[in-house]
C-alpha positions as MATLAB code, in Angstrom:
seq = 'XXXXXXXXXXXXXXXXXXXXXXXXXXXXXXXXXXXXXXXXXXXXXXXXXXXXXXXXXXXXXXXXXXXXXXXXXXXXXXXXXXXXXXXXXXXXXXXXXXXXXXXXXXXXXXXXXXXXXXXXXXXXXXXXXXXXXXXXXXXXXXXXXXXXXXXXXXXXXXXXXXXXXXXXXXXXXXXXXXXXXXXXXXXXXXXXXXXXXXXXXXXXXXXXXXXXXXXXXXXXXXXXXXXXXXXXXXXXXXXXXXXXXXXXXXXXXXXXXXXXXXXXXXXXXXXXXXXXXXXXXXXXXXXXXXXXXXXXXXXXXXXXXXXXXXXXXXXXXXXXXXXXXXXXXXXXXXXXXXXXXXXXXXXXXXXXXXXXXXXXXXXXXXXXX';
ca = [
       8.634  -16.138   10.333;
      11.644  -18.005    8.582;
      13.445  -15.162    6.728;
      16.657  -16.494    5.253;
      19.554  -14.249    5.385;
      22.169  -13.796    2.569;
      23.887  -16.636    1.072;
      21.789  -18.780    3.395;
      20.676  -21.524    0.895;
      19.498  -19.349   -1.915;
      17.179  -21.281   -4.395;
      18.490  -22.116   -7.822;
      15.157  -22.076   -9.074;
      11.503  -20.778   -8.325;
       8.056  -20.553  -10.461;
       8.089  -17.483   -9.282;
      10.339  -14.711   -8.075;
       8.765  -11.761   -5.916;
      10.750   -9.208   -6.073;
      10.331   -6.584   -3.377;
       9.007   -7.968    0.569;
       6.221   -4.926    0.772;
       2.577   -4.807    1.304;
       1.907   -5.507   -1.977;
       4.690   -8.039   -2.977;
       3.626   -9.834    0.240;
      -0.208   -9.963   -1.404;
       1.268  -11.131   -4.388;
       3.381  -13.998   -2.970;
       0.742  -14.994   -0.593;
      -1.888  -15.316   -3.597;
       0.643  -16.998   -5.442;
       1.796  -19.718   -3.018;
      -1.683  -20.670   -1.796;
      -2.471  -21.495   -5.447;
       0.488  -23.888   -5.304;
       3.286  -22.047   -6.797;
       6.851  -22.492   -5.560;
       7.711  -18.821   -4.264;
      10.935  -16.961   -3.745;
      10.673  -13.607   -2.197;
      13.609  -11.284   -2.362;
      14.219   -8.143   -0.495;
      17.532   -6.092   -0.036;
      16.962   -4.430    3.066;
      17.383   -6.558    6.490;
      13.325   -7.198    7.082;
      10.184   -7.427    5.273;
       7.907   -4.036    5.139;
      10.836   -2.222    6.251;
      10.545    0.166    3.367;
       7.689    2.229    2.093;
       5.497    0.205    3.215;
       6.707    1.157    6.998;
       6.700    4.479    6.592;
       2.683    4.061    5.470;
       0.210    5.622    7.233;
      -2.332    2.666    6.603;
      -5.521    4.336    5.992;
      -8.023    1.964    4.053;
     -11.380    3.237    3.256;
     -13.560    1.617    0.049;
     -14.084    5.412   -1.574;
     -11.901    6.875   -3.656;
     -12.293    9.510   -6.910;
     -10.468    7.096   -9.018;
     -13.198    4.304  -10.161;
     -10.131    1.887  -10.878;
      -8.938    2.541   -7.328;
     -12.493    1.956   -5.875;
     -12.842   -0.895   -7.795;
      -9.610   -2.376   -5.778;
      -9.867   -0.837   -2.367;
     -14.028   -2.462   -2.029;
     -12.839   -5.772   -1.975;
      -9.798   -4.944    0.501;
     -11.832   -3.557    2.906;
     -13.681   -6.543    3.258;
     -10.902   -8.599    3.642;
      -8.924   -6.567    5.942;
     -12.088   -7.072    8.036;
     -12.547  -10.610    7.738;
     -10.626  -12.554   10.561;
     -11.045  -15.690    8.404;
      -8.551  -14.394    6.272;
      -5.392  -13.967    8.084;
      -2.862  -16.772    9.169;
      -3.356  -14.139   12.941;
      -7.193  -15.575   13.538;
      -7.276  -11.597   14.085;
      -8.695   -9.351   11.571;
      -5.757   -6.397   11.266;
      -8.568   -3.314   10.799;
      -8.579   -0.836   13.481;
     -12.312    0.051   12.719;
     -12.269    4.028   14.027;
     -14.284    4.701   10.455;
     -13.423    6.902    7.869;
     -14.148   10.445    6.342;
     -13.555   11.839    3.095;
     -13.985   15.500    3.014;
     -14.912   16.992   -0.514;
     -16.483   20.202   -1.853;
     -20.341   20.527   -1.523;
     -21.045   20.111   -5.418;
     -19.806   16.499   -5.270;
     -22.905   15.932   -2.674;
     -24.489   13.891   -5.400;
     -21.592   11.750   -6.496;
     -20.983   11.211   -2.667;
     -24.380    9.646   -1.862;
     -23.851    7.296   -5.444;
     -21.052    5.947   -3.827;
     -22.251    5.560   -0.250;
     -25.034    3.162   -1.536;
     -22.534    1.262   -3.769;
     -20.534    0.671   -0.487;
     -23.310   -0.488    1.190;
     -24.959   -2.977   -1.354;
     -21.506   -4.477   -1.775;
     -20.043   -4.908    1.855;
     -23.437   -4.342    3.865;
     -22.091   -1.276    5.435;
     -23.506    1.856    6.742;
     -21.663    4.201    4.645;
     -23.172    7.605    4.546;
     -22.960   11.531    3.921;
     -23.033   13.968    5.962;
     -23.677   17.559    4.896;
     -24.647   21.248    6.666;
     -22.716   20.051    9.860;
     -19.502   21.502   11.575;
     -17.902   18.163   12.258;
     -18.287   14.029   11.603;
     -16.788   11.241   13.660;
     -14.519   13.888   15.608;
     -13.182   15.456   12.361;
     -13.929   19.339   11.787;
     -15.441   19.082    8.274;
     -13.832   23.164    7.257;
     -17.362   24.352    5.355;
     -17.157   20.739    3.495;
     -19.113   17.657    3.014;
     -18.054   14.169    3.787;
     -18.879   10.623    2.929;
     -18.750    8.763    6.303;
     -17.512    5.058    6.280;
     -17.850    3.699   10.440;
     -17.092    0.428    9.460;
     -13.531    1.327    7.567;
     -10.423    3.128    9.543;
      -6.659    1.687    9.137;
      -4.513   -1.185    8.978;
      -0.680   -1.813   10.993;
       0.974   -2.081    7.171;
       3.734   -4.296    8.412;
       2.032   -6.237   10.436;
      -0.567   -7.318    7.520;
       2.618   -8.173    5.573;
       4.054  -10.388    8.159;
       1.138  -12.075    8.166;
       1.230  -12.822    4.597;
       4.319  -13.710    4.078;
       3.903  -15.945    7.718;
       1.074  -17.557    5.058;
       3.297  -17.618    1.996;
       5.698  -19.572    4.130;
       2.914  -22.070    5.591;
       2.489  -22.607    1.772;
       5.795  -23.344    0.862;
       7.162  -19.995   -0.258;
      10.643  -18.545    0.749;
      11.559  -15.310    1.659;
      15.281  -14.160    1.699;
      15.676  -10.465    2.696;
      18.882   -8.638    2.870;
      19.440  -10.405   -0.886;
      20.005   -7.661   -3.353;
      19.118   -8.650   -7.317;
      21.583   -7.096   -9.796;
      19.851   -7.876  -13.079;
      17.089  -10.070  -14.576;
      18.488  -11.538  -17.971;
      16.318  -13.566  -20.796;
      17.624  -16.926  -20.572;
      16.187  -19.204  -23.559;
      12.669  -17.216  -23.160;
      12.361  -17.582  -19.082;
      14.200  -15.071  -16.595;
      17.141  -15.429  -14.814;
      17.400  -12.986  -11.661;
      20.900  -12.324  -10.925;
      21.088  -11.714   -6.852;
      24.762  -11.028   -5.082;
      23.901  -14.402   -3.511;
      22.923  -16.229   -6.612;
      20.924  -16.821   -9.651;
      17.520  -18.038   -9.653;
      16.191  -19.212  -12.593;
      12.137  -18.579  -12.642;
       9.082  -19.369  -14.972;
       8.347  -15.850  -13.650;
       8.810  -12.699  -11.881;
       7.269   -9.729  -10.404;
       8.656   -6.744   -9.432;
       6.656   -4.956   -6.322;
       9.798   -2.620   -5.412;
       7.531    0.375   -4.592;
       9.696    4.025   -5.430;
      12.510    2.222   -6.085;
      10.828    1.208   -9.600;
      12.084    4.870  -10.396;
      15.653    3.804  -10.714;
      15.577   -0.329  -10.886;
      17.579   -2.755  -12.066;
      18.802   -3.600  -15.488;
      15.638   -5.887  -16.315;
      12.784   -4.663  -13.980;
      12.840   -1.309  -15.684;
       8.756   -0.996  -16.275;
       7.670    0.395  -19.811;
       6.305    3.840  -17.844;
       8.278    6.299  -16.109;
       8.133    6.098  -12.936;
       9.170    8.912  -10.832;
       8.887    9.722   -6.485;
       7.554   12.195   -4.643;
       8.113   13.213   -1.518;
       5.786   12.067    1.894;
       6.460   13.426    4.850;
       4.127   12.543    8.378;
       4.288   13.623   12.080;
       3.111   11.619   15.146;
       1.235   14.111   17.716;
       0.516   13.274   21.254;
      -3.487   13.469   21.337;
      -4.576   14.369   25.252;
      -7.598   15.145   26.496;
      -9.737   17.016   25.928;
      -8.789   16.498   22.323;
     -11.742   13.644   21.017;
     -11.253   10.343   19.303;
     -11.598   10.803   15.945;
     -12.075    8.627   12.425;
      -9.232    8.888    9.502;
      -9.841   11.401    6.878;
      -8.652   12.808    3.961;
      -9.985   16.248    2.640;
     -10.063   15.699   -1.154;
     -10.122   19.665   -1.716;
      -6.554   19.774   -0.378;
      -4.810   16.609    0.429;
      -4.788   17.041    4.530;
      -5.404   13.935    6.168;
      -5.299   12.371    9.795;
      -5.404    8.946   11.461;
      -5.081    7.836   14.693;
      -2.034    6.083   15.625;
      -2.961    4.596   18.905;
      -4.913    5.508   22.239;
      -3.254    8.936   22.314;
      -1.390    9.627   19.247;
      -2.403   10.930   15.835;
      -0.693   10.776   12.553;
      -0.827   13.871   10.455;
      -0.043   14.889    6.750;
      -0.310   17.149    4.084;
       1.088   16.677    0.554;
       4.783   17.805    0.439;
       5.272   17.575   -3.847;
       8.652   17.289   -3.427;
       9.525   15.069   -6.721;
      12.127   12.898   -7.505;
      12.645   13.202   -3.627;
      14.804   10.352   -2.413;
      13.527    7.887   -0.155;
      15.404    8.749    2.690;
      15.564   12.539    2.581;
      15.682   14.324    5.832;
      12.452   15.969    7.039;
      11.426   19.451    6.280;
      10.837   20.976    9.231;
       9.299   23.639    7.679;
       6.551   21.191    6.227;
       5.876   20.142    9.813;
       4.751   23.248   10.979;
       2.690   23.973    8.042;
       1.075   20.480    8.410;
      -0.049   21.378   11.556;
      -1.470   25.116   11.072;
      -3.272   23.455    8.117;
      -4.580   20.707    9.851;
      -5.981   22.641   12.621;
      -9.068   23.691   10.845;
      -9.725   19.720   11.143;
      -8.425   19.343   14.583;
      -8.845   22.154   16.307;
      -6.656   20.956   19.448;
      -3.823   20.001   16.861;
      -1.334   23.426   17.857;
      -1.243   22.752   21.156;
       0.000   18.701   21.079;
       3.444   17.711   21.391;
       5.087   16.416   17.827;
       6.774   13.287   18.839;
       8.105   12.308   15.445;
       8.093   13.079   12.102;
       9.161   10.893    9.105;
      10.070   11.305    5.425;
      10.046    8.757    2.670;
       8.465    8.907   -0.810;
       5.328    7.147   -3.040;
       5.784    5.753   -6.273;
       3.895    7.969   -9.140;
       2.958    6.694  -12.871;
       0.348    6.584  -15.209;
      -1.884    3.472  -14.587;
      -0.650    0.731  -17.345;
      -3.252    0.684  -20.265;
      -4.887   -3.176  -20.022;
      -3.129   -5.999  -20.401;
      -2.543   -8.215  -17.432;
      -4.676   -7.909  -14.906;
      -6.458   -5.010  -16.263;
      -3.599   -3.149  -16.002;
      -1.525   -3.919  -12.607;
       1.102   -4.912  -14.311;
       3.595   -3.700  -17.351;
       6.063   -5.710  -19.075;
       9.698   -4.822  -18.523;
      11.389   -6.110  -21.646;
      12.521   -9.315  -20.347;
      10.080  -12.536  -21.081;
       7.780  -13.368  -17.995;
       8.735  -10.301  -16.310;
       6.452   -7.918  -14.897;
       6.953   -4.735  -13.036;
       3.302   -3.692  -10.607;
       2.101   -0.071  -11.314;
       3.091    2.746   -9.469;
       0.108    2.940   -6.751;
      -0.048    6.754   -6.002;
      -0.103    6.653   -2.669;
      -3.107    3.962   -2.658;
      -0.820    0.749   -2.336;
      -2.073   -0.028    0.914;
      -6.043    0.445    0.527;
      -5.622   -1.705   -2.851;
      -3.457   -4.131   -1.720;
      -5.498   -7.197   -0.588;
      -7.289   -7.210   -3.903;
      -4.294   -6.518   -5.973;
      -2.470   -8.868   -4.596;
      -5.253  -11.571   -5.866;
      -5.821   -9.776   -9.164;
      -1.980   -9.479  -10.081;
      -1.508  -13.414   -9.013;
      -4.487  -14.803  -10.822;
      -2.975  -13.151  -14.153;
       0.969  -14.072  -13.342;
      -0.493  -17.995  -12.535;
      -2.723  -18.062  -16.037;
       0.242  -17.147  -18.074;
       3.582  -18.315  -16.774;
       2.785  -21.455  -13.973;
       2.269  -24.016  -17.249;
       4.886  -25.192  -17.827;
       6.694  -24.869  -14.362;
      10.680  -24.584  -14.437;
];
């Protein structure tokens, strides 16, 4: 992909400025240049996805407790398996399915939203209840809501692709470009870059945690505020099974499998206002892994290979406006910051990305700058 470096022939002007080369500021610039806009994508650190978004675990699944969320992570599911849809030919979803472990009183609201799954993406979504385990996950006394056709995504590799898209479509993507300030100039931003000024119809800020201390001008109307992540990579050998993702909603564990013989593990680790690059806790790593055990049972004895911290991006979910609340205004004219994702960014991101761009085209693409 073209990425140009600082000072390399930085626009003067865009329709619209992307702020921030993640997941989901590499939805939103996709959506926005294959609807015609004329894109500029800025990113201070050396490479796209290089942030939060790299440190992701991936998992994508269309259930979640939040109906909002759901309503978002349906639709990505079904593009993250359509091959149609990415510049690759290749559809990025590692299909190893999905199980969300809950406590047996939600058995009910489980089986409501199995069948909504199903009618909408012709899946075989399905609970599973009274058993020890599901799709190689030890279910701990709970029930789970088994997805075989969901399982996780390579995060920066689906943003290479679209911002490989973005580019086809005439976008431009300048990473290792930091922005200073967005100013109001005469009613339309101006983003103030150590490399430049770009003057914009538009802008939209997808900077992830670092929306918890931005810029003069990207500030979004709700605090936002980090908290810690923290993952290990475990060698998986046999006889340890193959197993789905999962997430146990009674306690936050979860588990994916990050290739032929490794496994990803976590646990929450509500560190807050954590930095993004804090050191691991190496406490938290051997918690993680007495915790998870009653998942994986063959979890103590793997190897750890790795284990990396970084931090998610909390907020309340904007009340309506644009896009049904993605985004909040920042202040400046034509400026919008995307909400805080939770944690979800990834399972919401295909679907966000076209929500967030339909809105930004209605109401700041006429007249272009």
């Amino acid at each position: 992909m073209p990425v140009l470096r600082r000072g390399a022939d930085l626009p003067t002007r865009a329709d619209v400025v992307v702020v921030g080369a993640g997941i989901t500021g590499a939805a939103v610039a996709h959506e926005l240049a294959r609807r015609g806009a004329h894109v500029v994508v800025l990113d201070g650190a050396a490479r796209p996805g290089a942030g939060a978004t790299g440190h992701s675990g991936g998992m994508v699944r269309a259930y979640d407790e939040d109906p909002a969320i759901a309503a978002l992570a349906l639709p990505s599911l079904a593009a993250y398996r359509d091959p149609a849809r990415w510049a690759s030919g290749r559809a990025p979803l590692r299909a190893v399915g999905a199980v969300t472990v809950a406590d047996p009183a939600r058995g009910a609201a489980l089986r409501r939203a199995a069948a909504r799954i199903n009618d909408a993406l012709r899946s075989s979504a399905h609970v599973v209840s009274g058993a020890a385990e599901a799709a190689g996950i030890h279910l701990a006394g709970g029930i789970a809501l088994v997805e075989p056709e969901a399982g996780w995504v390579a995060p920066a590799e689906v943003t290479d692709d679209w911002l490989r898209q973005a580019v086809a479509d005439g976008a431009a993507v300048h990473c290792a470009v930091r922005v200073r300030a967005v100013e109001d100039d005469g009613g339309r931003p101006a983003v103030v870059t150590d490399a430049g000024v770009i003057r914009a119809g538009a802008v939209v800020s997808a900077v992830g945690p670092w929306a918890a201390g931005p810029v003069r001008g990207l500030s979004p109307a709700t605090l936002v505020r980090t908290r810690s992540i923290q993952v290990s990579i475990v060698e998986r050998r046999p006889p340890a099974p193959p197993h789905a993702t999962f997430v146990d909603l009674r306690t936050g564990r979860y588990a994916k499998p990050a290739g032929t013989d490794r496994t990803l593990i976590g646990m929450p680790h509500p560190v807050w206002d954590s930095p993004v690059d804090a050191p691991p806790d190496p406490a938290h790593v051997q918690a993680t892994v007495s915790a998870l055990a009653a998942h994986l049972p063959w979890l103590p004895a793997a190897r750890i290979l790795t284990t990396v911290r970084a931090a998610d991006a909390y907020a309340p979910a904007p009340a309506g406006g644009a896009a049904s609340g993605l985004l909040e205004g920042t202040g400046v004219p034509h400026v919008w910051s995307v909400r805080a994702w939770n944690g979800g960014g990834v399972k919401t991101a295909p679907e966000a990305g076209r929500r967030i761009a339909d809105a930004v085209a209605a109401g700041a693409l006429s007249p272009s700058v």
